[in-house]
N, C-alpha and C positions, 0 to 999 in steps of 0.2 A: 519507913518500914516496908517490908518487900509484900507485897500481895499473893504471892504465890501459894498456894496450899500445900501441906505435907504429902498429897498424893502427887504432884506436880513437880514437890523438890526429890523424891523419888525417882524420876525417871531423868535428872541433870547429871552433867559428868560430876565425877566423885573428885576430882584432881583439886588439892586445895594449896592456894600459893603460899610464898613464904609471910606474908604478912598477914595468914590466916583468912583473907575470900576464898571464896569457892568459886570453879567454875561455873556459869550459868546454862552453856550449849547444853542440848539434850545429847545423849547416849546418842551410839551409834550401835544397829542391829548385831555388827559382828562382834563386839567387846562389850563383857556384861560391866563393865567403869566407869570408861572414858568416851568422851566424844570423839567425833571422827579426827581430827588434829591430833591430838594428845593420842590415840590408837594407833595412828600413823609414827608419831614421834618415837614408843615405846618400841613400835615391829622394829625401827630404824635402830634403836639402842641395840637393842637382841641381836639385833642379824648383823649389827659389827662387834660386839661382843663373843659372837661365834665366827666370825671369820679373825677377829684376836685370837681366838685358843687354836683356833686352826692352823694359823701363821706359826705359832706358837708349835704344835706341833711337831707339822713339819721342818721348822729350822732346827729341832733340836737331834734331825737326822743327817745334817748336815753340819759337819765338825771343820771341815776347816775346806780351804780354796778347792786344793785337790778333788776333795769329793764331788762336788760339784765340776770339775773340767778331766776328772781322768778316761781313759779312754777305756773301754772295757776289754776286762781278759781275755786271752786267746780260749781259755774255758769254753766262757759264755757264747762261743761265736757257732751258728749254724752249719749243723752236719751237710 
């Protein structure tokens, strides 16, 4: 039986694995959840999940070889 009191399981990470434990680390100051690993883990999801939509994006400005290797108009070129 765990010793811990309910003010104690209060301040543990919240992250519960698939076999239904619970994290035991305490919280980390910067994330009101997770402890500092698992805080780390999620920033790392996000921040390549946003550089996905980004990629994402920008390729879909770019249609085919050409766009990418053409040289640019006599237009565009400086007076």
């Amino acid at each position: 039986m765990s010793s811990l009191t309910p003010k104690d399981r209060a301040s543990l990470c919240l992250f519960t694995f698939e076999d239904g434990r619970r994290c035991r680390t305490p919280r980390t100051g910067r994330h009101p959840h997770f402890c500092f690993y698992r805080a780390q883990k999620e920033a790392r999801a996000q921040a390549a999940e946003k550089l996905g939509k980004d990629l994402a994006y920008f390729s879909l400005a770019i249609t085919s070889p050409l766009a990418i290797s053409a040289p640019p108009s006599r237009d565009s070129s400086p007076p």
